[in-house]
FITORPA-542125 format. One line per field, with one value per residue: x, y, z negated of N, C-alpha, C in turn. Coordinates in pm, whole numbers, plus 32768, in hexadecimal, padded with zeros to 4 digits. Each point is the difference from the previous one (the first is absolute). Example, Ala and Ser with C-alpha at 12.3 -4.5 7.8 and 13.67 -1.06 7.14 Angstrom:
2
n_X = 8527, 7FDD
n_Y = 7DC7, 8069
n_Z = 7CF4, 8048
ca_X = 7FA7, 8052
ca_Y = 8077, 8077
ca_Z = 8000, 7FFA
c_X = 805A, 7FB3
c_Y = 8078, 806D
c_Z = 8000, 7FB7
! end
This chain:
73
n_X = AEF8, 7FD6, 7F90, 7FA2, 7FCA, 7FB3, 7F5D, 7FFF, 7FD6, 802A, 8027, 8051, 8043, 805E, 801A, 803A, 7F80, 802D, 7FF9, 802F, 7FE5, 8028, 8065, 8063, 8043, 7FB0, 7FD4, 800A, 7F80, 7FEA, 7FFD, 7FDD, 8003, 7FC9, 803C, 7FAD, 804C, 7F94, 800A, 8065, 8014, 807B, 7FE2, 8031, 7FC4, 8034, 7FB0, 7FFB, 8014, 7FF3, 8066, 7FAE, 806F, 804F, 7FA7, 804A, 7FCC, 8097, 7F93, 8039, 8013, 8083, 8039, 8040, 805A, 7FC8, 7FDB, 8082, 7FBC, 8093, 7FBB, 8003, 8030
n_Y = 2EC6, 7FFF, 7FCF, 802D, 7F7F, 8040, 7FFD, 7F71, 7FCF, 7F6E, 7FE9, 7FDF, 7F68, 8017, 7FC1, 8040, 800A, 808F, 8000, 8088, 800C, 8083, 8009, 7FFD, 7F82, 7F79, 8006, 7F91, 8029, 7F74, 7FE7, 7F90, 7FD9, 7F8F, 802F, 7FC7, 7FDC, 7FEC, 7FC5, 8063, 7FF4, 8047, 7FF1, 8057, 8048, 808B, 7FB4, 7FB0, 7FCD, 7FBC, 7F9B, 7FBD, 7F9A, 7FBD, 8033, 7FE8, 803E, 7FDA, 800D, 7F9D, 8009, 7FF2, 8082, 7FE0, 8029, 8052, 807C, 7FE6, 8048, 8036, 8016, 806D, 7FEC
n_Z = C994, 7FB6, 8044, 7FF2, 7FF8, 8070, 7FFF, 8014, 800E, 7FC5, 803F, 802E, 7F94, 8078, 8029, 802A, 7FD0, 7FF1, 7F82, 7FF2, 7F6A, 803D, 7FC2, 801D, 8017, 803F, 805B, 7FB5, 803D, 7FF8, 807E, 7FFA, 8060, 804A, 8081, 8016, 8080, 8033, 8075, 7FFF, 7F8E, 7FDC, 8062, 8026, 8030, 8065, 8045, 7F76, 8041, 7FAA, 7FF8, 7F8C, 8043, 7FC0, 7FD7, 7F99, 7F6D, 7FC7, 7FCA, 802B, 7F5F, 8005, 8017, 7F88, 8003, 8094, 7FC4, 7F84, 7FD9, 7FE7, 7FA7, 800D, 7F3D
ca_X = 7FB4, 7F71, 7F86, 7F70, 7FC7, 7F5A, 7F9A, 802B, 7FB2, 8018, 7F90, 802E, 8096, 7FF9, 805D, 8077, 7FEA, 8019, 7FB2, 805F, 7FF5, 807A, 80AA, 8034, 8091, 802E, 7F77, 8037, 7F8E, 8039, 7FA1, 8025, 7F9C, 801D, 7FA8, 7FFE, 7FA4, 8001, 8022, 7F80, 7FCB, 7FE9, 7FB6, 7FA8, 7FFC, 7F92, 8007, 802C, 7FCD, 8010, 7FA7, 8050, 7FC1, 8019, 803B, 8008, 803D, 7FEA, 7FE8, 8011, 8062, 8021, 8027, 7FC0, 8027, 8030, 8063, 7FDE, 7FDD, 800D, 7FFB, 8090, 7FA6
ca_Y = 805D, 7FD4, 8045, 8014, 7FDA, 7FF3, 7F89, 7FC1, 7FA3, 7FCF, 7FCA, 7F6A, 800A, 7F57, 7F85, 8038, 808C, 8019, 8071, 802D, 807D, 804B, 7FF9, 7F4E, 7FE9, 7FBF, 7FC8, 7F98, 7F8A, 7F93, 7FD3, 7F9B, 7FFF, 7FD4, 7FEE, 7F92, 802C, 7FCC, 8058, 8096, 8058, 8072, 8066, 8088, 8058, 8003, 7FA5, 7F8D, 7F82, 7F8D, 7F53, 7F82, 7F65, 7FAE, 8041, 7FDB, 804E, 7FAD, 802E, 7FC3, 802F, 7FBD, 804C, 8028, 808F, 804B, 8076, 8012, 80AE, 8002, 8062, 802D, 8067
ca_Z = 7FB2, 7FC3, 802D, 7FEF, 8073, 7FEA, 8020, 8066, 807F, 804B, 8068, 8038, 8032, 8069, 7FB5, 7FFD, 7FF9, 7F72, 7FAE, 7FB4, 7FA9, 7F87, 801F, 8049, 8021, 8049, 8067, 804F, 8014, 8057, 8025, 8062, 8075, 803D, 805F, 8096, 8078, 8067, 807E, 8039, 7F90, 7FEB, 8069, 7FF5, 805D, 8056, 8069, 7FD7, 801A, 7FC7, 8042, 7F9A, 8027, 7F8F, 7F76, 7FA2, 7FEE, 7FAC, 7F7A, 7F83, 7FD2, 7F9B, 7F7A, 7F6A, 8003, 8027, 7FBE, 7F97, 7FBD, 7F83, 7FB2, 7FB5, 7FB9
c_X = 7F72, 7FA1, 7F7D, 7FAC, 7F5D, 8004, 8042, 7F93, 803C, 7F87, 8050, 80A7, 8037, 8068, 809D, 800D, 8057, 7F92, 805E, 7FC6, 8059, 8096, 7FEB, 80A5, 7FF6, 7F7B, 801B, 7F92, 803D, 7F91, 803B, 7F9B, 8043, 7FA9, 7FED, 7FA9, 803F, 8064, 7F88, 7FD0, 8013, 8040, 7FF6, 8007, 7F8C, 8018, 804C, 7FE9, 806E, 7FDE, 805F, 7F8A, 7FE5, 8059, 7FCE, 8057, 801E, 8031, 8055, 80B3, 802D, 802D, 7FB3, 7FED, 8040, 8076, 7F99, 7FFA, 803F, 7FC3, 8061, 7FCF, 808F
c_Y = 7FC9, 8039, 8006, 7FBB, 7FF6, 7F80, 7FBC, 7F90, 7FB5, 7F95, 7F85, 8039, 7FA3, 7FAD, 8028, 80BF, 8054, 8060, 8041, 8064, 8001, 7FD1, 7F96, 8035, 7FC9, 7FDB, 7F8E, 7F8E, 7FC0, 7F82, 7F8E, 7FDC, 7F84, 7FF3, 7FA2, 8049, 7FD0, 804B, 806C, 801D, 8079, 8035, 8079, 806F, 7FD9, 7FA7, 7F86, 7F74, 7F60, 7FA3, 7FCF, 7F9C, 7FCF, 8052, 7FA5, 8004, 7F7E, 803A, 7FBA, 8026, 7F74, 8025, 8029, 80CB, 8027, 8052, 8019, 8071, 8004, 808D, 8042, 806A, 8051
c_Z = 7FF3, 8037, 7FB1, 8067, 7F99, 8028, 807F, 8050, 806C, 8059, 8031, 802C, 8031, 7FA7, 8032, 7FFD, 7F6E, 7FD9, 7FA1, 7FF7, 7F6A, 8017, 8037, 800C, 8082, 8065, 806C, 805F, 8069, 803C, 8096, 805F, 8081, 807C, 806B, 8049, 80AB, 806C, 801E, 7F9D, 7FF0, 806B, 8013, 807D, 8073, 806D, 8016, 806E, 7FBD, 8045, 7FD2, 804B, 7F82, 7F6F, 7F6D, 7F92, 7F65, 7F5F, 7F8F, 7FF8, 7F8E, 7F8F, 7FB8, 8010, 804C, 800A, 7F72, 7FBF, 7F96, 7F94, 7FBE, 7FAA, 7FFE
! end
């Protein structure tokens, strides 16, 4: 059903963010992310103690693509 939308203001939209005004069929945002991280990174809680002697963490990737995002209209 069709709406009446007033005045709008946008201010900042992230890079996998949506903006939707009026009908739609389908809200599909898709977004890829790769993480490195050391020993003891994510970490969390109360009264942690860690002891990495020798940590090193190796970044390098040979693949072209990961996991590939397909879009689907």
């Amino acid at each position: 059903m069709p709406g009446i939308v007033g005045c709008i203001q946008v201010l900042d939209i992230g890079s996998s963010a949506v903006m939707h005004i009026g009908d739609c069929y389908s809200i599909q945002p898709y977004s890829a992310t790769k993480t490195f991280a050391g020993a003891g990174s994510f970490n969390t809680g109360d009264g942690l103690y860690v002891t990495n002697h020798q940590s090193a963490t190796n970044t390098w990737d040979n693949d072209v693509v990961d996991q590939p995002i397909g879009l689907t209209l």
